[in-house]
N, C-alpha and C positions, 0 to 999 in steps of 0.2 A: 326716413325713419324705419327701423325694425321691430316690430312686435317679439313680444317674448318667446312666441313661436320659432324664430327664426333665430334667433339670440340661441336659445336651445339645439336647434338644428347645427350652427354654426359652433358650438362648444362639443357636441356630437364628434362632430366632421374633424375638429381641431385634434381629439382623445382617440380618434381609429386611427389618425396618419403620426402622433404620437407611436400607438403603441404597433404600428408596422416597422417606423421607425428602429425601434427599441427589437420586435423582431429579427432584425435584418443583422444586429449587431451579431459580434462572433461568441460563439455558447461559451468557448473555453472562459474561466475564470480561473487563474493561475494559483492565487490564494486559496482560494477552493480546490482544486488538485493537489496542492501541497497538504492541506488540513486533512482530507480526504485520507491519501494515502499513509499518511503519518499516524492517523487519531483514527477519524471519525470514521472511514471504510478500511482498516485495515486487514489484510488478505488473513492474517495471524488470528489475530483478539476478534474481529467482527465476522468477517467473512467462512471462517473457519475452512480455507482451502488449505494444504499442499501441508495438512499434518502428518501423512504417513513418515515422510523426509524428517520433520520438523520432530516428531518425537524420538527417531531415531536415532539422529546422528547427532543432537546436540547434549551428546555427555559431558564434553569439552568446549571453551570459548573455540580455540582454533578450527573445530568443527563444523562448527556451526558459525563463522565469519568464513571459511572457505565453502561451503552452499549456500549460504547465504549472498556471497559476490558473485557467482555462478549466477544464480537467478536470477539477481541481478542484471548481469548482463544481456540474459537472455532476454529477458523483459523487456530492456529499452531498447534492442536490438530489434524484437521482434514488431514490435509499438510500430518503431521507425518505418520497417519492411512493409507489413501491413496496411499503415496511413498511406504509403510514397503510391501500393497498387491497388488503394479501395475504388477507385473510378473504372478498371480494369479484368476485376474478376467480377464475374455471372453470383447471381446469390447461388448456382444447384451446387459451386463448386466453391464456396467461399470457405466454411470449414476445413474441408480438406488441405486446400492452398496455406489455411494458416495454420495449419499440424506440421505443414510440409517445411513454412519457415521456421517455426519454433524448435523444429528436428533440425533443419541444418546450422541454426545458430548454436542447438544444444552440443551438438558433432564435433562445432569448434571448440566451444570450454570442453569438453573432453578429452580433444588431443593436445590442447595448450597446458592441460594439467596435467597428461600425459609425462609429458616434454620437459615440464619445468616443478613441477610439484607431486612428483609421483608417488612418494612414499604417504601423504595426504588424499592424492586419488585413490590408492588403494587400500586406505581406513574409509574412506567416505562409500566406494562401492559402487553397487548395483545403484545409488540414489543419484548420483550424477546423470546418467542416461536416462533414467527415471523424471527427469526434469519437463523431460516432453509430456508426458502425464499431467502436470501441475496445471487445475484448473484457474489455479489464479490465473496464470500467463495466458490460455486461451480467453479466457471471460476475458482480460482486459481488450483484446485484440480486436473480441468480438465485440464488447461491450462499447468502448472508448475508440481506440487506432481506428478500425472501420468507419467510426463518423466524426473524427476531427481531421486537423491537417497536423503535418508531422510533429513541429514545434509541440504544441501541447501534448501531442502525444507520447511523446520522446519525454518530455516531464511527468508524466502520467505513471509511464513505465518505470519510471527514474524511485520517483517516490513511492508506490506502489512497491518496489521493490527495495527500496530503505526500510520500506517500513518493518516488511517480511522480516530484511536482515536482522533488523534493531531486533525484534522479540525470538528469533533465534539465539543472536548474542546473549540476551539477558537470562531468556532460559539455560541453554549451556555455561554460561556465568554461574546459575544459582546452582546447576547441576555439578558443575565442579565444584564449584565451592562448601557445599553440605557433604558432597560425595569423598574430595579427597585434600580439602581443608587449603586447593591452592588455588590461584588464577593465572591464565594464559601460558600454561603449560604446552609445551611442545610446540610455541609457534614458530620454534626454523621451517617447519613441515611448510608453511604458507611463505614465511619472508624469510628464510635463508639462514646462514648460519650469523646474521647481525642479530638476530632475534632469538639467541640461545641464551642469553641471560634475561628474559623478560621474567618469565618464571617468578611469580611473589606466592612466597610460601603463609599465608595468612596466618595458620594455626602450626606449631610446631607440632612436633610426637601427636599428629592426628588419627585417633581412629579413624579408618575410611567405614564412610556410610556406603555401604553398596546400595541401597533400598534408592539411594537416589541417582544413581550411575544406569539401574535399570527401569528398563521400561515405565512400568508403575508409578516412579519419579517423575520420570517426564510426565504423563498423565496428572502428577498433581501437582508439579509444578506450572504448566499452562492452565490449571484450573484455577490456580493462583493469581496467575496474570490478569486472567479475563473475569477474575472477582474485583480485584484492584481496579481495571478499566472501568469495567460498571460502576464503583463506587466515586467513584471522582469524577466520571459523568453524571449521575444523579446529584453528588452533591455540589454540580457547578449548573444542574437544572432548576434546584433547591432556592441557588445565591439568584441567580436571574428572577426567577418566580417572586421573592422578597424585592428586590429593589424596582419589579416595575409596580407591586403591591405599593410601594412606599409611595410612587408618582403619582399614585392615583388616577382614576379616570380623565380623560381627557376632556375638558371642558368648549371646546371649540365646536361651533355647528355651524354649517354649512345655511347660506341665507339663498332665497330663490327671490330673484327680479322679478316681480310681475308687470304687466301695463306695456308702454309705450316711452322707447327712448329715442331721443330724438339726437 
C-alpha cells in the first residue's frame, strides 16, 4: 500500500523526468522558423535592420529582387558556415570569425554579379558590398546558426532572408508603381534579354511621381508596410481574444486522492 504521500512523491518524480524528457528534445521548430521569418520576426516590418539598403535601392521591382537575392544568399550561406564551426571557435573571437564569413560570402555575390549582371551591379552600387554591414545577417549568425545545427539553420537563413526579400519587392513594387505608373521594368538587368518584355505598363500617358522614386517615398512607403503589419496583427489578436471569450472558462478541476490505496 502507498500513502498519499508517496502517491505524491511518485507523480513528482513521473513530471521532472517528463519535463527532462521534453528538455532534451531539439529547440528547432520548423513551422516556427518559417512564421518567424516570414511574419512574426521579420528583419524588414519587425526587426527594423538592413534599411539603409532597403530605402535606397528599391525604386524599382528589379532592384530590389536583385538585393534582395544577394541577401539572401548571403544569409543562408552564412547560417550554414557559421552552424558547420560553432563548436570550434573561442567565444573572444566568435564575432569577428563571423564578419569574416559574411564578407567572404558577400565577395562572391559581388563578383558573380560582376560577371553576369553588371549593368544591375552597377545601379545597385556601393550597397552590395555594404551587405557585410547588415545587422540582420550578423544577429542571425549570432542569434540562431551559433546554437543550432546546420539544417535549421540553413532554413532560418532561408526565410529570414525571403522575408527581407518579400518587403523589398513590395516596397519597390509600390515605389515604381506610384512613381512611374509601371511594373518590372528593366528586368533583363537580373534575367537577360528573356525578360525584356516583362515590362507592364499599368497606367498609360502617366505623370511620373517623383516624390515616390525619392527617398522620402521610400520612408513612407515602409511606414505603410509596418502600419498594415501592425493592423492585421492586432486584428487577428482581437479574433483569438473573441473566440476563446466565446469558450468560456474552463470548468475542469483537478481532484487530490487523499487516504490509503491499497
Amino acid at each position: 500500500m502507498k500513502t498519499s504521500d508517496e502517491i505524491t512523491a511518485d507523480d513528482s518524480t513521473l513530471e521532472n523526468t517528463q519535463d527532462n524528457v521534453e528538455s532534451n528534445k531539439p529547440s528547432a521548430n520548423y513551422a516556427e522558423i518559417i512564421y518567424n521569418g516570414i511574419w512574426k520576426n521579420n528583419p524588414a516590418l519587425v526587426q527594423l535592420l538592413g534599411l539603409c539598403p532597403m530605402l535606397a535601392v528599391t525604386s524599382t521591382v528589379v532592384n530590389a529582387l536583385g538585393l534582395g537575392l544577394a541577401t539572401l544568399v548571403v544569409l543562408v550561406g552564412s547560417n550554414i558556415a557559421v552552424s558547420l564551426i560553432r563548436n570550434y571557435v573561442a567565444d573572444a573571437v566568435r564575432l569577428p570569425a563571423f564578419v569574416m564569413i559574411i564578407a567572404s560570402f558577400t565577395t562572391c555575390i559581388e563578383l558573380i554579379m560582376q560577371a553576369y549582371t553588371y549593368e544591375l551591379y552597377q545601379i545597385l552600387g556601393i550597397f552590395i558590398p555594404l551587405i557585410v554591414t547588415n545587422c540582420a545577417i550578423l544577429g542571425r549568425a549570432d542569434a540562431f546558426a551559433s546554437r543550432n545545427p546546420v539544417l535549421p539553420s540553413a532554413l532560418d537563413g532561408f526565410m529570414m532572408g525571403l522575408g527581407f526579400m518579400a518587403i523589398l519587392v513590395a516596397l519597390g513594387a509600390m515605389r515604381e508603381l506610384i512613381g512611374q505608373g509601371t511594373l518590372f521594368s528593366d528586368m533583363q538587368l537580373l534575367f537577360g534579354d528573356a525578360a525584356v518584355h516583362w515590362k507592364w505598363t499599368v497606367f498609360e500617358s502617366y505623370p511620373n511621381v517623383l516624390f515616390a522614386v525619392l527617398p522620402p517615398g521610400a520612408f513612407i512607403g515602409l511606414g505603410l508596410l509596418i502600419a498594415g503589419k501592425n493592423y492585421l496583427d492586432e486584428r487577428e489578436k482581437k479574433r483569438l481574444a473573441a473566440e476563446k471569450a466565446k469558450e468560456g472558462p474552463s470548468t475542469s478541476k483537478r481532484v487530490r486522492v487523499t487516504g490509503q490505496v491499497s
